[in-house]
N, C-alpha and C positions, 0 to 999 in steps of 0.2 A: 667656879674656882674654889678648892677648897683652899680660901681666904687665912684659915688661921694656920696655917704650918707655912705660905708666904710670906704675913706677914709680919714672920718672927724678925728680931732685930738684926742689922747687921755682923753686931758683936758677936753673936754668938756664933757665927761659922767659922769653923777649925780654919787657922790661916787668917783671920781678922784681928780681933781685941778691938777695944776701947780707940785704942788712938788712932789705927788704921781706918777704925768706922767712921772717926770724926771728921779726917780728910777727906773718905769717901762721900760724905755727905754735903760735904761743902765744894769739894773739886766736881763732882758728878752726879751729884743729888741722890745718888744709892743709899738708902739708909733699912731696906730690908731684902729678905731672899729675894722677892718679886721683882724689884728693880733692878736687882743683882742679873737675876737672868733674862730681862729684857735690855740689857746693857751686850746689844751684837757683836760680834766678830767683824771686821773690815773688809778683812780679805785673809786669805789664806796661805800656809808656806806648804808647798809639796816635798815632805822627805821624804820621797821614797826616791827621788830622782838627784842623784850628784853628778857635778861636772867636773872634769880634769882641767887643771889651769891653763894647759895648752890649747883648749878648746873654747876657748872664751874670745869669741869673736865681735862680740856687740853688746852697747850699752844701753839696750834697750828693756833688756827684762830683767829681776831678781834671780839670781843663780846660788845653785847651795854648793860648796867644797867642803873635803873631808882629807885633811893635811896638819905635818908637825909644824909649830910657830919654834923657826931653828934662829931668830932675832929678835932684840925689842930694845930702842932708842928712844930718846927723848930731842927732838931736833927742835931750831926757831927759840925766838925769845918773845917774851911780852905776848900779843895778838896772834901770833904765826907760831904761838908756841902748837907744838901736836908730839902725841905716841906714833909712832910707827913701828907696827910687825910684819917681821917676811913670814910667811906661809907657803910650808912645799910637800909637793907629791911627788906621785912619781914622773909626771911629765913636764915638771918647770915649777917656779917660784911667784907669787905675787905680795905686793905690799897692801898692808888694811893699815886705814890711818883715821886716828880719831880727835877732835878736837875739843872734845870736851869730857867731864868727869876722869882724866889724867892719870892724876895720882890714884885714884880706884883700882883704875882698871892695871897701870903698870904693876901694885902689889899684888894683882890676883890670877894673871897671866903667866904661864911657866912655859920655861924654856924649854923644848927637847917634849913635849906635851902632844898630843892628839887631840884638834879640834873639828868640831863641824860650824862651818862658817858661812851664813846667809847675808844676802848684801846685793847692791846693784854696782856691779862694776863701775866705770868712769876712765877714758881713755886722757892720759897726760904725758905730755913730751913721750909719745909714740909707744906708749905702756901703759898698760892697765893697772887700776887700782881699786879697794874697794872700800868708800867712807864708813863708818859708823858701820859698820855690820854687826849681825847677830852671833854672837859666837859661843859654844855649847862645847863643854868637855866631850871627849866621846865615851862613855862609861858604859858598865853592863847592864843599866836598865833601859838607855836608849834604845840599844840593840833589840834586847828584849822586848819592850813595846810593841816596837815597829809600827812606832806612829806615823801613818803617810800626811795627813794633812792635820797641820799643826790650825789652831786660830790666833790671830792679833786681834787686839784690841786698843783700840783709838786711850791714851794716858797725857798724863802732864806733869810737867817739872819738880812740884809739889808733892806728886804719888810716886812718882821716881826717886826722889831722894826716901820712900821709904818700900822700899822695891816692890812698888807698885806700877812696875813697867809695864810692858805689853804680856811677859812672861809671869810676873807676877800677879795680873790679874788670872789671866790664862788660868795659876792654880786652885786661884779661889773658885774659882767657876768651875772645873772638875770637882773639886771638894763639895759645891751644891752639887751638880749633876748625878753625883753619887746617890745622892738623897730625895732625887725628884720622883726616882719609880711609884706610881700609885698614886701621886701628891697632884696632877695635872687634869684639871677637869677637861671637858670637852668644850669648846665655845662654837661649834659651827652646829646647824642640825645634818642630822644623817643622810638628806638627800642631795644636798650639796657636795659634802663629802665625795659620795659616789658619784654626782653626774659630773666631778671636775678631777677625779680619783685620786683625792689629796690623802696623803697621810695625816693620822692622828695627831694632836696639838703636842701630848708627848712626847713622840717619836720624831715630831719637827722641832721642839726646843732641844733634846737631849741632842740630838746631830748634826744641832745649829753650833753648837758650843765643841761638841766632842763629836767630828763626823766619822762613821763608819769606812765609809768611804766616798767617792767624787758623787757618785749616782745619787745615794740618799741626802748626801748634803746638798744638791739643786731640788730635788724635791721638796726638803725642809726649810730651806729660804721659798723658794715657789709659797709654798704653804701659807709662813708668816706673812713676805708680802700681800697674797690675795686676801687674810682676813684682814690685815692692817686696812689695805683699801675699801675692802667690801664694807665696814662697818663705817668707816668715813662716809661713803657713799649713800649708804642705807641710814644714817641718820640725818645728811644733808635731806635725802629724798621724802624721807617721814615727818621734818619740820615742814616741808613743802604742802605734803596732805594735810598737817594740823591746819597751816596756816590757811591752805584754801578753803576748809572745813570751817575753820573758827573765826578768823578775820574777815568780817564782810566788808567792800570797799565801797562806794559811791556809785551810782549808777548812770551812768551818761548817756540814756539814750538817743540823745538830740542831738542833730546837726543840725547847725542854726546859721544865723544871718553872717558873724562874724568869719566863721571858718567858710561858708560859701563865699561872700564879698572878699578874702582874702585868696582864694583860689583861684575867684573869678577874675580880679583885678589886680591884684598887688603881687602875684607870685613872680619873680625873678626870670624863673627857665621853669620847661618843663619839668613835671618831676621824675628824676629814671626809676627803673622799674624796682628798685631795690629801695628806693625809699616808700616806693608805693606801697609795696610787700610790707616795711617794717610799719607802716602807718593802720595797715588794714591789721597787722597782728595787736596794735595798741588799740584800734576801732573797739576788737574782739574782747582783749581785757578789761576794759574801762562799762563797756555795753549790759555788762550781763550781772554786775553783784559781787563779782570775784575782787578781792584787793591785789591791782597789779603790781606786779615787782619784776622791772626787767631792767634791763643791761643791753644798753643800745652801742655795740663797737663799729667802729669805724673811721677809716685813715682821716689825718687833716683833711681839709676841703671835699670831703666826701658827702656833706652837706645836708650833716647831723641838727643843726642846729635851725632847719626849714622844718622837721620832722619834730624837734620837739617842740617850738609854736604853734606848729599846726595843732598838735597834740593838746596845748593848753589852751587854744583855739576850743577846741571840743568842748574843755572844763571850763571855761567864761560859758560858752553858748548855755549849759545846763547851770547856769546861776552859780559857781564856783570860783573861787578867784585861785590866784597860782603864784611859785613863787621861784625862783631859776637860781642856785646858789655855787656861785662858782673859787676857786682855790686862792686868785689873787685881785686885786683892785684892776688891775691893768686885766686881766680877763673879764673880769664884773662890768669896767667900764666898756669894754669892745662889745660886749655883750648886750647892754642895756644902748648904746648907738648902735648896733648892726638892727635891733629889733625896735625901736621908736623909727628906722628908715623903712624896716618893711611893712611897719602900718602905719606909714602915711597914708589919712585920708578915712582913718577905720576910728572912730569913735573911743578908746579905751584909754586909762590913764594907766601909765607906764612910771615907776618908778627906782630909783638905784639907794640902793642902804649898804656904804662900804664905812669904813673907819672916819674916813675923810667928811662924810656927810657934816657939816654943821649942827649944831644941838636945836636950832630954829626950827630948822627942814627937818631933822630927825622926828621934833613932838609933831609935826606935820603930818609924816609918813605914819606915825605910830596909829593916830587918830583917824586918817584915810581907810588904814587896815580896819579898823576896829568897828568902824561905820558902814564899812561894805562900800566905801565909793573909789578905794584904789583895787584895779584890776590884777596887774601886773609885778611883782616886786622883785627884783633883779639886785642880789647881792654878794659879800662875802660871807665870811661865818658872824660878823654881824646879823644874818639873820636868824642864828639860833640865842639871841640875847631874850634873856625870861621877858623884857620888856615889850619885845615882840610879838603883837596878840594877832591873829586874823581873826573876820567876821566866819568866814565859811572858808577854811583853804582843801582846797579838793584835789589838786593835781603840783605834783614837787619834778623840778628836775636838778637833778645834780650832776655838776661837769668836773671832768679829772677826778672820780672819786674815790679813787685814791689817794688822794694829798688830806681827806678828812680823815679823821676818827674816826671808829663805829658811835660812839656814845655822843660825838657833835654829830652826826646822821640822826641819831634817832631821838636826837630833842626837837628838829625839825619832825619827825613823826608823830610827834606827840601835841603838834599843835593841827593835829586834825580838823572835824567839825566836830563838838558837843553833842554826846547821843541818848544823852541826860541818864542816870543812876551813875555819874561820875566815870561813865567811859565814854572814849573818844572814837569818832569813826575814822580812822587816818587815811592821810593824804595817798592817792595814788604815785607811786616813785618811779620815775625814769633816771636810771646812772648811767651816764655819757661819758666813753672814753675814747681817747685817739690813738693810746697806748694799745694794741692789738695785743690781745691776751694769747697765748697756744691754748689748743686744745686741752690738754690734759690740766690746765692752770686753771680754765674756766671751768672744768668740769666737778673741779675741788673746791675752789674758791668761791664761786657763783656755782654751784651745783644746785642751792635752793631758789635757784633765781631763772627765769625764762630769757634766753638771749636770743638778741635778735643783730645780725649785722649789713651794714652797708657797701658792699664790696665791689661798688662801682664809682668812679666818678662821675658829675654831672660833665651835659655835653657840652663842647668844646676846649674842656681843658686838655696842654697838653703835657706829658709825661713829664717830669724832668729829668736832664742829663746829667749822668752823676760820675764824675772822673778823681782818680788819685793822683797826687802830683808829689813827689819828694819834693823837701826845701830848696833845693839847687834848681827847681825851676821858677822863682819866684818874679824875676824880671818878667817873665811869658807870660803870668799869672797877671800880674800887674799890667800888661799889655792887652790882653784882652779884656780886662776891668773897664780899661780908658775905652777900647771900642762901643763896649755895652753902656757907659754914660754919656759916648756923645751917641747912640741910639736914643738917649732921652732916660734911661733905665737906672733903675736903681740898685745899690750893693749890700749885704751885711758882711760885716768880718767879726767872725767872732771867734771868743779866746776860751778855752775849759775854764772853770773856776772850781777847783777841789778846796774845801774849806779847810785843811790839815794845812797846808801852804799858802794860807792866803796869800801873805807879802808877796811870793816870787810870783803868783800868778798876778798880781798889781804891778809885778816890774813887768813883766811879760807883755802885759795890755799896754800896758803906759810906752814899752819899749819899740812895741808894734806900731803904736797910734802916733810915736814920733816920725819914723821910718814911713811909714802912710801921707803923713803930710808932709814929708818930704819929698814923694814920687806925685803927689797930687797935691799940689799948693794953692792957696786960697791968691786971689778972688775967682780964680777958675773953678775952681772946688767948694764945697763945703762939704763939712764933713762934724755928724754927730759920735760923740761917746758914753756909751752908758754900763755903769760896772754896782755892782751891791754896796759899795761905801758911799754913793751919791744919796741927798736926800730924796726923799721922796718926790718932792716935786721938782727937783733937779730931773730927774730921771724922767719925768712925765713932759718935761718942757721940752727935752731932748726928742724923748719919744715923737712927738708933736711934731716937732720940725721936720723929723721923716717923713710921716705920715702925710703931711701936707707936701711935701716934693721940697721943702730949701735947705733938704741937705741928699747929700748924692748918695751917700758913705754912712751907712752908720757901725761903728766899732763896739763891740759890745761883750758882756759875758754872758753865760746864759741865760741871765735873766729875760732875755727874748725865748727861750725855749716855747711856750705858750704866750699868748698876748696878742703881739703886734700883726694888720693885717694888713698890707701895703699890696694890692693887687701890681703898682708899678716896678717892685723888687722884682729883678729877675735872675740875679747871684747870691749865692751863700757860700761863700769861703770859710771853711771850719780850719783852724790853724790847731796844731798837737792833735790830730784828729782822734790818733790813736790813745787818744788819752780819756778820750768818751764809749761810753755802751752802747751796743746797737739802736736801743729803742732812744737812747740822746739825740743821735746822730741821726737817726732816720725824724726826730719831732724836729728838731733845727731844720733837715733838710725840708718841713713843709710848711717853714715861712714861707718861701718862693714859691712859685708855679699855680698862685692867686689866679692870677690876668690870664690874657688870651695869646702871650708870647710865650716864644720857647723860652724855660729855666732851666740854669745850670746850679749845680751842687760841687763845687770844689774840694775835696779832701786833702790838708797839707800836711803831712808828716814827718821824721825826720828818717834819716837811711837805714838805720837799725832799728826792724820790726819785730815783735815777739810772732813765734807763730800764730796765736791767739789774735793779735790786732791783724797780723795779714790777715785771717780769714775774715774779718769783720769789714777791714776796706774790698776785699774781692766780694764779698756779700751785699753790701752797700754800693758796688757798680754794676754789680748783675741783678738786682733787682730793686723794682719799686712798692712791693709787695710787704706791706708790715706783717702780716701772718707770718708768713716766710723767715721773716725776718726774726718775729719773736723765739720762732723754734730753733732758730740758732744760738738767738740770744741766751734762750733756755738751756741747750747744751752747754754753753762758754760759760756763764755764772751762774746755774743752777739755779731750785725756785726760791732760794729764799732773798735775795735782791731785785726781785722783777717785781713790778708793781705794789713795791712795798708791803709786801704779801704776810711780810713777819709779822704783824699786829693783827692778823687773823686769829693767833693759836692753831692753826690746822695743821699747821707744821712740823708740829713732835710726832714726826714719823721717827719710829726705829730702826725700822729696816725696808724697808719701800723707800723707792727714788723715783720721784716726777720725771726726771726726767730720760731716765733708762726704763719704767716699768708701765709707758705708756699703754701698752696691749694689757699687761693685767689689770691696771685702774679700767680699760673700757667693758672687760668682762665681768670685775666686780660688779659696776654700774648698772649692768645688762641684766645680772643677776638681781641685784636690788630693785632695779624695776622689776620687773618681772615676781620678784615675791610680793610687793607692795599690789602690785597689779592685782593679784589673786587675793589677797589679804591687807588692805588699805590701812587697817589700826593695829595689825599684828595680832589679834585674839585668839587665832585659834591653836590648838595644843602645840603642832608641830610649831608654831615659834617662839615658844615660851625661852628656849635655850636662845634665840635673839634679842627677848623682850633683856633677859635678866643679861645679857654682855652689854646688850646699850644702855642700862638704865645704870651700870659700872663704870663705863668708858665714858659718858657723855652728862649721867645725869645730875650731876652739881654745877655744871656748865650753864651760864647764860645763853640764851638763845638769842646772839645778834643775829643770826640770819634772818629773821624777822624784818630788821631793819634794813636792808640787804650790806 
């Protein structure tokens, strides 16, 4: 790129100045040409097409009119103040009504005047109307033009008040355009270009801003998009070769006593074939020299957590010790009992390091590590405290890992084994989630990372049943609760907790939990409550009494989301259902359906559904499939709320979208392998034009993916 006519200052382009540049750079971080013209279009206005007022049938799309505004009132007081103008053609009249900037707009609007006016209709008391619309003189240069496809641009409050609207960027951006011819290097190499017969970088910025017409404006977003992904892609893929290349791991080539005696004797069930699969693909990585780094997904009780023991089974065998570091104490501790029960009878010391530990048992645990006589260490982010030394740790697994940091990950990395000249041989990483990533999410997010998933349950579990119920059926609800505990069976009820509203969601619980004990009254009943204002050991004592059976009911917020394993629970009543995300609502629903009985998953809602939550409750009774489920989730909130994906930085996409541009992220991908394939370090001529965009795009960037 030639660099220095980009990246001239903001100020200086006709249409800027000083004060505009300043907002610019604080409202949208624009502060030269360059970001000026990576700063996209939204979406786009077709003028070439007008409608007559009488023809306005539906409030479904953006419609352009071209009519005299023959009124203009100031109606309502205070709040309900608004402008309203009639607008008429020759086939009928409509009113555009605005609620804000008023006084502006009534001084600048004339009576008896010709406008072109864009907007999305809106049907009220049996008439159409049009809010906030775009409204444009019709003068002799429009005509002239004959501009078909106008661009918007995404503005704010701030930039508006210095008419830095949609239109007013719009003219900044022509004003560069004008000046780009010659200025736009090339960033793909030539053979790409041709085998995917993309236009010029050029030709796709100039048509992205100011498009010729409908044709070359999809080839010019096409364009942006594919190299936006392809370069993501292609340097996910290239840490991947550095890292195999340059990171040597441990070498495990033993199967020994423990992982046989554990196989032999202690395994639970058989193992299904999917866990066999993900075991033999860690066999592979751990075996041969290579530093693995995988991403084990798969639903609750899909029985992730047999695969990674076995796993650290391997690394004890080969003289290695391990360490399991999971998001909250009530995980850590589920974790450290589910796995001191499955090796009963196996020789190894097993230890838990959470907040809670005592400072006695703490210098205990510290001094175990460091000695090489504790095998096992099962914690929270406790175990990335400087104080925490191992003798030799070989093998890491991390659960929910998402809810860490990259940089608490990778201080756990760095407590490898000592490979003496002051580097470290780091620990092999297993990241266990329950959360089911989509495809295109993993592909971005974990692109330098080898996945592997479990997409079976073990045998004899069975599905659970998952129904919606509006509020008005709550007695029925309650009625079949009472069948299921005097079956022996257990309940959760639990309530949203958005942390904006706390209070009302404490009355909410609190209001539930009164009504609950009044349909199920104690000494018949017992019944636990656990919400985020309890102490800690409140919360654990409650928990407890579940867990052991002397409470029937336990009421809660989501702080059961992950935790609690009660194979006796065999209902989950989610109340405001629609008040959670798909992946909420599908982790809640895999408290239950532990045990060998049938589970039900209750959805309680209230009568007025957005379309959005209906599709999410008919999604969540048709299927038990978390994949499924994420790609929904993915279309309804987009990627930057899913697996808290925003502290990647992968995310400053400009114009590519996760989750509309699935087909072109898999072709980038396709691509990037396949050049790396041929060219593993990129050296030779033809990717010199690659070496020098990635070493732009990415090379001042920390390489967490290392860490995964």
């Amino acid at each position: 790129m030639s660099n220095h006519f980009l990246d001239t200052k903001i100020e200086f382009l006709k249409g800027v100045g000083p004060k505009r540049a300043e907002i610019l750079r604080k409202e949208l971080g624009i502060s030269n040409y360059r970001q000026l013209m990576l700063y996209y279009p939204f979406r786009y206005i077709d003028k070439s097409k007008l409608f007559r007022i009488a023809d306005i049938s539906s409030d479904e799309v953006h419609i352009q009119l071209r009519g005299k505004v023959v009124e203009l009132k100031n109606l309502g007081e205070r709040r309900g103040k608004r402008l309203v103008a009639t607008l008429k053609d020759d086939s009928g009249e409509i009113e555009l009504v605005w609620f804000k900037g008023i006084k502006w707009l009534a001084s600048s609007i004339v009576i008896g005047k010709e406008y072109v006016v864009y907007g999305k209709p809106s049907k009220y008391s049996n008439r159409y109307n049009i809010a906030h619309p775009d409204l444009d003189e019709v003068d002799s240069s429009l005509i002239a033009n004959k501009v078909t496809l106008e661009a918007v641009y995404p503005s704010t409050d701030l930039l508006t008040r210095l008419n830095l609207n949609s239109k007013g960027i719009h003219k900044i951006q022509k004003n560069l355009v004008v000046q780009l011819g010659g200025k736009i290097q090339e960033t793909l190499p030539f053979r790409i270009l041709e085998q995917l017969k993309l236009i010029s970088k050029e030709k796709a910025i100039v048509n992205v801003h100011a498009p010729e017409n409908e044709h070359l404006l999809q080839k010019a977003r096409y364009r942006l998009k594919f190299e936006e992904l392809f370069y993501l892609q292609l340097n996910l893929l290239r840490q991947k070769v550095i890292k195999t290349d340059k990171i040597k791991g441990q070498i495990f080539n033993r199967i020994g006593d423990y992982f046989n005696t554990f196989y032999n004797d202690n395994l639970p069930f058989e193992l299904t074939g999917a866990q066999k699969r993900v075991l033999k693909e860690i066999r592979d990585d751990v075996g041969y020299g290579n530093h693995m780094n995988r991403l084990l997904q798969g639903d609750v009780g899909s029985g992730k957590t047999i695969v990674a023991l076995m796993s650290i089974l391997i690394a004890i065998d080969n003289g290695f010790q391990a360490c399991l570091m999971a998001p909250t104490e009530i995980l850590a501790n589920q974790h450290f009992e589910g796995i001191v029960e499955l090796l009963k009878g196996i020789d190894l010391n097993v230890q838990l390091l959470t907040g809670s530990v005592k400072t006695a048992k703490r210098k205990e645990i510290h001094e175990q590590l460091e000695n090489g006589e504790l095998d096992i260490l099962i914690g929270t982010h406790a175990l990335i405290e400087d104080k925490v030394k191992f003798q030799k740790l070989g093998f890491v697994v991390i659960d929910e890992q998402h809810r860490f940091g990259v940089q608490q990950r990778s201080k756990l990395w760095r407590k490898g084994t000592p490979a003496g000249n002051g580097k470290v041989v780091p620990p092999h990483v297993l990241v266990m989630t329950a959360t089911p990533i989509p495809r295109t999410l993993a592909m971005t997010f974990y692109g330098d990372l080898d996945v592997s998933v479990i997409d079976e349950l073990p045998p004899g579990r069975k599905e659970i049943k998952t129904i919606h119920r509006f509020d008005s059926s709550r007695l029925k609800i309650f009625g079949f609760i009472e069948e299921e505990i005097k079956k022996g069976r257990q309940v959760y009820i639990v309530y949203p907790l958005i942390q904006e509203s706390e209070k009302m969601d404490y009355k909410d619980l609190m209001d539930g939990y009164e009504s609950i004990q009044r349909r199920f009254p104690r000494p018949d009943y017992q019944i636990s409550i656990v919400h985020g204002q309890m102490k800690a050991a409140d919360k654990e004592f409650e928990m407890q009494r579940f867990v052991k059976g002397e409470t029937q009911i336990m009421v809660a917020t989501t702080v059961i989301e992950v935790g609690v394993n009660v194979p006796n629970a065999s209902v989950m009543v989610i109340e405001s259902a629609e008040r959670f995300g798909l992946s909420q609502l599908h982790q809640l629903r895999g408290r239950v359906g532990r045990g060998a009985e049938q589970s039900f998953c209750i959805l309680m809602t209230g009568n007025k559904l957005s379309a959005d939550s209906r599709l999410r409750m008919e999604t969540m009774v048709k299927t038990n499939d978390g994949f499924e489920l994420s790609e929904v989730d993915l279309k309804l909130r987009g990627p930057g709320d899913i697996q808290g994906t925003q502290q990647s930085g992968l995310l400053n996409l400009n114009i590519a979208d996760l989750v509309r541009d699935g087909q072109i992220l898999q072709y980038a991908r396709d691509i990037a392998v396949a050049t790396l394939k041929e060219d593993p370090n990129l050296e030779k001529e033809q990717n010199h034009r690659l070496v020098s965009t990635l070493n732009y795009l990415f090379g001042n960037k920390i390489n967490w993916g290392r860490i995964s």
